[in-house]
N, C-alpha and C positions, 0 to 999 in steps of 0.2 A: 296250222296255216297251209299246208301243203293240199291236206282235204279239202278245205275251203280251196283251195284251186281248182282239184278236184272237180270240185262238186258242180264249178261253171262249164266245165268242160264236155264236149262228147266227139264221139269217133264215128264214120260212116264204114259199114264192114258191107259185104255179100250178104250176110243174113240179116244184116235191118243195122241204123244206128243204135250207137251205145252213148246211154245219158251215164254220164260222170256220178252224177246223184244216186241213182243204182248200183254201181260199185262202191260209193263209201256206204251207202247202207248194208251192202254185202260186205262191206270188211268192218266193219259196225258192228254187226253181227256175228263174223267170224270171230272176233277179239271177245267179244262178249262170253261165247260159249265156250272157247278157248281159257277165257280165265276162271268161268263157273267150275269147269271139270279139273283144272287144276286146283283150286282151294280143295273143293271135294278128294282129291285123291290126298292132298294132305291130310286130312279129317281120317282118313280111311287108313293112311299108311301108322297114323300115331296109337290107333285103336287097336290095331296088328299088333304092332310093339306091347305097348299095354297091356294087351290079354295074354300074348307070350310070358310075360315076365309074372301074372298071377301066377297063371300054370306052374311055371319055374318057382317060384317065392313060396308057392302050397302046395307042391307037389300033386297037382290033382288036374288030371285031362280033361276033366266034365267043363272046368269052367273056359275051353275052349268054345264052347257054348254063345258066350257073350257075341264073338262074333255076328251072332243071328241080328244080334243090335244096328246092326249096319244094313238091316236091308232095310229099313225107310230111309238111308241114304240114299242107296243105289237106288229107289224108287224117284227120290226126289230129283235126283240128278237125272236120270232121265223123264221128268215133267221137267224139268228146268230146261233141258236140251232140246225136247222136241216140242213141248210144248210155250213154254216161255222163251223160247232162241236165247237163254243166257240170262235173262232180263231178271232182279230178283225181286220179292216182296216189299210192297211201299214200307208195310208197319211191323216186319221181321223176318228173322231168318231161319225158315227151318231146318237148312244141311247146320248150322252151329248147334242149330237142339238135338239133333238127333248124334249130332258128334258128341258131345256131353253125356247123352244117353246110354254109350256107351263106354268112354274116360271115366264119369263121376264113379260108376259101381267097380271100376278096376281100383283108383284111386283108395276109395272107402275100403275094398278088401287090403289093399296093401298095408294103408293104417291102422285096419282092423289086429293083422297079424303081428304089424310090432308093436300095437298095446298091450297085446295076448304075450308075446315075447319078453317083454318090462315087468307085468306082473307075474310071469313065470317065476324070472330071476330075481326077484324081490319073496316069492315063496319062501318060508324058513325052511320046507323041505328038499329047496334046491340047495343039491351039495358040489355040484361040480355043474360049468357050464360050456357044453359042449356044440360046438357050430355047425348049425344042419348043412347037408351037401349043397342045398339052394342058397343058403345063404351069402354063397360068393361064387360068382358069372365066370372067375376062370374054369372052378371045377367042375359047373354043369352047360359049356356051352362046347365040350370039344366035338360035339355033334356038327357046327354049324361054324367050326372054326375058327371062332373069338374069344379072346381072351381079354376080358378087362374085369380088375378088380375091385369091384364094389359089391357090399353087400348091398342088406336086403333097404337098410334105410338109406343108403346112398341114393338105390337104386329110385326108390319111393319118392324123394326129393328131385332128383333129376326128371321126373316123370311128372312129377307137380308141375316142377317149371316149365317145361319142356309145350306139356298143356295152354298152358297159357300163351307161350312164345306161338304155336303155332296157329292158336284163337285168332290170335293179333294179326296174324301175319294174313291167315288167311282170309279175315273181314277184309284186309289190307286189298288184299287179288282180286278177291270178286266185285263184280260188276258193281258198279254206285249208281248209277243215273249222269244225270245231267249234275252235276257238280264243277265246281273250279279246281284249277289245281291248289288255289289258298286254301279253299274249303275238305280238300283231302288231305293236307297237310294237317290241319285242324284236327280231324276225323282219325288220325294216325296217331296224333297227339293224345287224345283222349282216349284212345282205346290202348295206348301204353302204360297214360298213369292209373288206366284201372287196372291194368293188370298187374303193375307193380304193387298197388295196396294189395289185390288178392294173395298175391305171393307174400306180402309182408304179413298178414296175417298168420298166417304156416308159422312163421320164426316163433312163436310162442309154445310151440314143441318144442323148442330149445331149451324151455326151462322143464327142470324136473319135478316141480309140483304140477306141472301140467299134465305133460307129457305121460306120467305115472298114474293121472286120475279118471277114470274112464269115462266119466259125465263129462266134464271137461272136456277131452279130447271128442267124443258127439257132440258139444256143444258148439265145439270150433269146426267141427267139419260139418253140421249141417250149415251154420252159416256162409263158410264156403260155396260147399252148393250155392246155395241163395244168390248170393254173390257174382255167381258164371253164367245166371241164368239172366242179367242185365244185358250180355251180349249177342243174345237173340234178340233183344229189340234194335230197330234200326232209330240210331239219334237224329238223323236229320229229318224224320218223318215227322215228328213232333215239333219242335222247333229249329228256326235258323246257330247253327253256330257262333259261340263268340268272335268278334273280328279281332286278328291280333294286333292292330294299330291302336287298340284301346288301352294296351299295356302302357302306350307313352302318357296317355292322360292318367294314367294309374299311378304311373311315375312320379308324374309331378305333384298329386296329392301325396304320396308318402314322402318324398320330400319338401311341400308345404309343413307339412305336418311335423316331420324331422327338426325342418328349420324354428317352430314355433317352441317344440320342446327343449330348442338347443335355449333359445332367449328367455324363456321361463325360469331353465338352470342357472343359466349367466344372472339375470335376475335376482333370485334368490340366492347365490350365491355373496351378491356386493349388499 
């Protein structure tokens, strides 16, 4: 409302009038590029995390590496900034792919290594089993001064989740277009309950014929994968949104429906 004020408005200065309409497309645009670079820096900050904690979890520097994953971010974020002014793709999003690009292959090593860990200790030659120094964050983090205690599958889960919370969040930030605030609330809605079946999927490592079978456990994480790569397309490019007013007509047919099967019982019942 206020921009719409805005926007009828203008100023007479020493260097020429100012149209109202010029400044809300300049703060238009400042908001735009402002939320592009922050999603991106979340994409960026969880990827950091993530490839610390392989490192830490395999004891092995090389796969500091992954890192590299991230420059067609930085690249995209700066097309997005100087070239798109924030504005993002009608029919998807490439800071999410290339955020995944580098999450899916930390993720996969993580599960790789307590597959590897489960059939160790399922070996008849394992006689004693003993806790690598990585495997819990108080004994290898006094470097950097934290101390919390999770191992390695704690860590792995919380890094799952964590994944996703930040998908969400950061489809949430970035620029939409022209939308309503109904239709974002929609759009927040749907990109939550995907992310909760992705996450629900996971709990099936919970059982131990699973978890213990290594086809199995590829099976479920490549459809994982599969699964994250819906969030690089944009939903409202394809079609309109459900409207949520349509719940109350939803309503009253289940209970039509309700009341038809209470009289059917009564019915049969006398």
């Amino acid at each position: 409302m206020c921009l719409d004020r805005l926007s009828v408005m203008s100023w007479k200065t020493p260097c020429g009038r100012i149209n109202g309409n010029s400044l809300v497309r300049a703060y238009n645009t400042f908001s735009r590029i402002v939320k592009s670079i922050l999603s991106r820096s979340l994409y960026a900050l969880y990827s950091f995390i993530a490839v610390w904690r392989v490192t830490e979890a395999l004891n092995e520097t090389i796969y500091w590496l992954l890192l590299f994953t991230l420059c067609p971010l930085a690249l995209e974020t700066v097309h997005s900034v100087l070239i798109r002014k924030g504005n993002e793709m009608k029919w998807m999003t490439p800071s999410v792919l290339f955020y995944l690009l580098c999450g899916i292959p930390c993720i996969w090593l993580l599960e790789v290594k307590l597959l590897s860990d489960r059939l160790t200790n399922l070996s008849p030659t394992n006689t004693s089993s003993i806790e690598s120094p990585s495997s819990v964050l108080g004994s290898s983090s006094s470097s950097i001064g934290i101390t919390i205690d999770l191992d390695d599958e704690g860590w792995t889960l919380a890094l799952e989740q964590i994944l996703i919370f930040v998908l969400v969040i950061g489809k949430w930030i970035a620029p939409k277009g022209e939308l309503s605030r109904n239709e974002l609330s929609q759009l927040l809605l749907v990109n939550i309950a995907a992310g909760a079946d992705i996450i629900e999927l996971l709990e099936v490592f919970g059982e131990t014929k699973v978890s213990q079978n290594a086809e199995l456990v590829y099976l479920v994480m490549a459809i994982w994968t599969w699964s994250l790569l819906q969030f690089c397309l944009v939903l409202t490019a394809s079609k309109d949104l459900p409207n949520l007013n349509d719940n109350d007509n939803e309503t009253e047919i289940y209970r039509a429906a309700a009341d038809s099967n209470k009289n059917e019982l009564t019915n049969a019942g006398t």
